[in-house]
N, C-alpha and C positions, 0 to 999 in steps of 0.2 A: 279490458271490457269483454270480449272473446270468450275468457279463461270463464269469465262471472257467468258470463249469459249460457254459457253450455255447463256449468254447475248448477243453475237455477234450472233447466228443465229436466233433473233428474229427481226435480222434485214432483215434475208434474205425476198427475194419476191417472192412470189408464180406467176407464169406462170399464164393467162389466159385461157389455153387449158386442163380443166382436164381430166382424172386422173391422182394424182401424188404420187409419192411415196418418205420419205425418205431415202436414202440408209446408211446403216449401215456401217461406219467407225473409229468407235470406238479404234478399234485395228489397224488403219493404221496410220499412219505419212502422214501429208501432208496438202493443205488445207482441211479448213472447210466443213461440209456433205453438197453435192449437191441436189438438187433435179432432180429426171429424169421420164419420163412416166413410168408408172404402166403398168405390162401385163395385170393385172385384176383388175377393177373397183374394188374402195376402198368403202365397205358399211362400213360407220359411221354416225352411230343414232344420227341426232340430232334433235330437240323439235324445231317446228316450232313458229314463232313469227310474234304472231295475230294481224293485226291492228284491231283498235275495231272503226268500226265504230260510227258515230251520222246518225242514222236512219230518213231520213228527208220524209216529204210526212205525209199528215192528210188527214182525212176523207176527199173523193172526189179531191184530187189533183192526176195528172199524174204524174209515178213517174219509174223512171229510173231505176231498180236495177239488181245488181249480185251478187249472192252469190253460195261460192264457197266448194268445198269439202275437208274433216278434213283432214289436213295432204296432200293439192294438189292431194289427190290422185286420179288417173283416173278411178274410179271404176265405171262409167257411159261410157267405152268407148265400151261394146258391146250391138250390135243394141237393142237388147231383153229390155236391161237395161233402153237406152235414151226413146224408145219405151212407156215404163213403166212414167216417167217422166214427159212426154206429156202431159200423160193419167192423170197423177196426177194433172198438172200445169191448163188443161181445166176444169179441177173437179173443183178445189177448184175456178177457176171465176165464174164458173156455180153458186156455192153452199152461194159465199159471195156476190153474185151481184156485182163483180168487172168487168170492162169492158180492156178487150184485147187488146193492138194495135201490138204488134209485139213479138216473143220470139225466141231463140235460146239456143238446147241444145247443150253442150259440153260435151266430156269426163272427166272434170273435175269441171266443172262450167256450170251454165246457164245462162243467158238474158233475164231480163222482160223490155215490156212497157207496163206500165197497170194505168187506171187509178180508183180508191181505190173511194170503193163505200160511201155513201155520213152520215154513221155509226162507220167507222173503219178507221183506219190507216197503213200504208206500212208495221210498225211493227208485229200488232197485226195481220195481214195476212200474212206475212210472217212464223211468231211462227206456225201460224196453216200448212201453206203449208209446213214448212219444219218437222212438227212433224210427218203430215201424211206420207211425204215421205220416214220416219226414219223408220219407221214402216214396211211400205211396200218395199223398197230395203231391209234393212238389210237381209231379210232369204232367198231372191234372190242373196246375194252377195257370190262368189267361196271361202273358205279359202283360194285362192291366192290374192281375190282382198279385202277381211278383213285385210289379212299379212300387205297392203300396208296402213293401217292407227293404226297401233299397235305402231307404233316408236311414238303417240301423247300421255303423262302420262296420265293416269284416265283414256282416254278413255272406257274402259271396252267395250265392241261393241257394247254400248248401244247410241253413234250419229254416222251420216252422214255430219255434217257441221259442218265448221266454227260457234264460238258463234255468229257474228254479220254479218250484211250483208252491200255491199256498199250502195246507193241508191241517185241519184238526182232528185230534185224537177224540173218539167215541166214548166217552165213560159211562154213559148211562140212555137209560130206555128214551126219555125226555130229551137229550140231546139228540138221539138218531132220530124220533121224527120230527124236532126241529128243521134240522138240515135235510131232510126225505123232501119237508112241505118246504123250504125255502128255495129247494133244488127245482121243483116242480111249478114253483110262482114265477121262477125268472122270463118265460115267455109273457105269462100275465101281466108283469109291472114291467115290462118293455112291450106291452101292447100290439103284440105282434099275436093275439087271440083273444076271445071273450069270454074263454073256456080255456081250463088247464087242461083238459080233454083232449082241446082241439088241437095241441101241438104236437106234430107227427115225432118229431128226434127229442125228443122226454119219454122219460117210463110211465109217465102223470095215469094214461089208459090202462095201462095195465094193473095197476093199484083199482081204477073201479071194477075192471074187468074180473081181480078176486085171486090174482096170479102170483100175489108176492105174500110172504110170511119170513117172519123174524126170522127164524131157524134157517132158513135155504133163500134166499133171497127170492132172487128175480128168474123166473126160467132163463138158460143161457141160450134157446135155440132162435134164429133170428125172426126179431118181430116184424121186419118192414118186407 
């Protein structure tokens, strides 16, 4: 009877709206354990499940990408932090002769349009930008916003990312300012401004301000 009863609630269906809790009725007669809302959010650790990109874009192609942080965690979500990121993300076009067209930082992710200078590939510039940023966030980061990427195994707090990153290849005019405007919404449709203007770690300003063109992208000198 045991055997039955713990087969029959693996039929049950979890609710939509969590948190949920099981309630313990072991000792009662009657039906089967319910589920009902939890007073307190249920933490259980679980290991996030990485898609591993195919890293597209070669030497000199425009290339779409986003890559996101270990474990979703939002450890870029104060100003100081995205601030920082900027700082890193214009360095490293500066420094590889990649040319800029649009970027957006998030609390947990960022947005490139860049197109990959004419030696190097989305990859191998990527490895570099995000090894520098590993570097330079990490001793910046609170023990509360480290907390938040310890539940990934291995980690040891030696990354900041995901192993791979997303990335599409550029083939045409229509596609690059799809991703220019989709790049530039992501504050808007996460509500975090009422205005693509108003978001300080976007290029969204600098497109009204009249500073980007096809050919040369984005000035590389720093806008914050």
């Amino acid at each position: 009877m045991e055997a039955k009863t713990a087969s029959l609630q693996l039929t049950l269906r979890i609710p939509t709206k969590p948190p949920y809790a099981v309630v313990d009725r072991k000792s009662q007669k009657g039906p089967l354990p319910r589920l009902e809302a939890a007073a307190t959010p249920l933490k259980i650790p679980v290991m996030a499940r990485y898609r591993h990109y195919k890293n597209l874009g070669g030497p000199g192609d425009t290339v779409f990408i986003t890559t996101t942080c270990l474990d979703f965690a939002h450890v870029l979500r104060r100003p100081e932090m995205k601030d920082r990121m900027v700082s890193l993300i214009y360095e490293a076009h500066r420094r590889y002769k990649v040319t800029l067209h649009a970027y957006a930082v998030m609390s947990n992710h960022f947005h490139l349009v860049s197109r990959m200078s004419d030696f190097h590939g989305s990859d191998w510039f990527m490895q570099r930008l995000k090894e520098k940023a590993t570097k330079t966030l990490l001793p910046l980061m609170t023990p509360e916003e480290r907390d938040l990427m310890c539940a990934q195994v291995g980690l040891d707090h030696r990354e900041c990312w995901q192993r791979s990153f997303d990335s599409v290849r550029i083939v045409s005019d229509k596609l690059l300012y799809q991703k220019i405007g989709y790049t530039h919404r992501n504050p808007l449709v996460a509500r975090l401004v009422d205005s693509i203007d108003d978001y300080r770690w976007s290029s969204a300003a600098l497109y009204t301000q009249g500073l980007w063109s096809p050919e040369t992208g984005l000035p590389l000198d720093q806008p914050l």
